[in-house]
Phi, psi and omega in degrees: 000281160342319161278349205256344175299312182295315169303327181260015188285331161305352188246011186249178183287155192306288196342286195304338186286330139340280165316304179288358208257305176295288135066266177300325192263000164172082160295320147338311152317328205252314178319319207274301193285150177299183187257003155323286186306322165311303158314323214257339162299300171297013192031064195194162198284168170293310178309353176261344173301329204254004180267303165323300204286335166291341168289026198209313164124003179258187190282325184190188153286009146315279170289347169311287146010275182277337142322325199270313186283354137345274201280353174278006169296144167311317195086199191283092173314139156072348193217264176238176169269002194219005154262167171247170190305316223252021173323121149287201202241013160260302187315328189277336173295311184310285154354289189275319187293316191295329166274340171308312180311315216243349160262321181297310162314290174313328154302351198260318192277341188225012159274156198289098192295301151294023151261312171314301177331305174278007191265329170283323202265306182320293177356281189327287191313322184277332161303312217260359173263343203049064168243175198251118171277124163238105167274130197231122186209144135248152177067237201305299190314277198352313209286283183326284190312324165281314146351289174307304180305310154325307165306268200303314156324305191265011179253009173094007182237133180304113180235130171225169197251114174252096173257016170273145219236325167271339124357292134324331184271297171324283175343281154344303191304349187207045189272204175195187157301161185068350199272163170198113182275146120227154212228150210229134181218170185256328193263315182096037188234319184319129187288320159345282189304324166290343245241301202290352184284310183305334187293290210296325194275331173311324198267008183092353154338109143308137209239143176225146185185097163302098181175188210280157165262157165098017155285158167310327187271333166313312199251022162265351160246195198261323183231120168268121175219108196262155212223055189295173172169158176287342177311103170294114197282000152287356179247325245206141190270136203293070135343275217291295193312298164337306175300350220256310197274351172284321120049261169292335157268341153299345173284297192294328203266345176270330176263010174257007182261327164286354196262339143304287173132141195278341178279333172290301188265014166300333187290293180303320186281293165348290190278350149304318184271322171327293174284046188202005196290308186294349214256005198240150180269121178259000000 
């Protein structure tokens, strides 16, 4: 919650920001005071205290409130980080979309455009050389990764997805120059996975590589397109992150199709929904 207030502050009015700003700076504090007192820390009228929270999406300063002592809980080990055990299935839809909400806004504000940039152009250059796209993930990123191999099939460009850890390493192993790997992990920790980006970069590879930054792995490929969030991947079942790297791949796989050109893979798509015409009920 506390991230999705801070991602959104710019889009709110100087007052309200004044209100998130108290907020951030001792929410124990903000849960506690009536909203007299509350105006009067924020130097701003009550009816603008009880307007933020609704420019936030919640009902009032009540309900704001009882969200913010929420979220300042540890949450659930093993399951999210911003519910409680005894959450009804409203608190938890709220919980869960507002931390989904506050990592993608923070993504929309702090990704490296120029990476993405070059993350696109490498694709392109390895498409149009005929050269070989490795997608590299285990366990959940596996998941992520097959998303990307699926994303690029239907857009006509050859890809495959590797979610076995020897599989991956064979692979690497006989990758080249012109080749472009990406290898997509959530903690940047995993050994496999790094062990398979160096293989593919020693042989010459372009290295593309998802994940958190100031990991072993962020700085083991050649292009870092990071993928932060609060989600502690040792407490927490990887949720938030996920959504983050389908994201990001979906970002990338839309700009190597435009930078390809739609009238080039417009041919190929046709004849994909074509054949797929029969298999659907009208």
């Amino acid at each position: 919650m506390l991230n999705r207030i801070n991602a959104a502050l710019m889009s709110l009015s100087p007052a309200e920001q004044r209100v998130g700003r108290l907020v951030l700076s001792d929410p124990p504090v903000f849960a506690r005071l009536p909203v007299c007192e509350l105006a009067v820390l924020a130097q701003v009228s009550k009816p603008t205290v009880v307007r933020f929270c609704r420019s936030l999406g919640y009902d009032g300063l009540k309900d704001f409130k009882f969200k913010l002592e929420g979220s300042m809980h540890e949450g659930v080990l093993f399951v999210h980080r911003s519910v409680d055990v005894d959450d009804k299935i409203s608190d938890i839809l709220v919980k869960v979309i507002d931390d989904t909400m506050a990592a993608v806004s923070s993504y929309r504000c702090n990704a490296n455009r120029l990476n993405i940039e070059t993350a696109v152009a490498t694709l392109v250059e390895t498409y149009r050389s005929r050269k070989r796209i490795e997608i590299f993930g285990l366990g959940n990123s596996g998941i992520v990764a097959q998303d990307a191999q699926h994303k690029f099939f239907r857009l006509g460009i050859p890809a495959t997805a590797y979610g076995d850890s020897h599989m991956q390493l064979m692979s690497a192993s006989v990758m080249m120059p012109g080749d472009c790997a990406v290898v997509i992990s959530n903690s940047g920790r995993t050994r496999d996975l790094i062990a398979t980006c160096e293989m593919a970069k020693r042989n010459g590879a372009t290295t593309v590589v998802i994940t958190s930054s100031g990991s072993p792995l962020s700085l083991a490929g050649h292009i870092h397109l990071a993928a932060d969030h609060p989600e502690g991947f040792e407490r927490y079942c990887p949720m938030v992150s996920r959504l983050l790297h389908l994201m990001v791949i979906d970002i990338v796989a839309t700009g190597v199709a435009l930078r390809i050109g739609i009238e080039e893979l417009r041919p190929g798509l046709r004849k994909m929904q074509s054949c797929l015409l029969d298999k659907r009920v009208f």
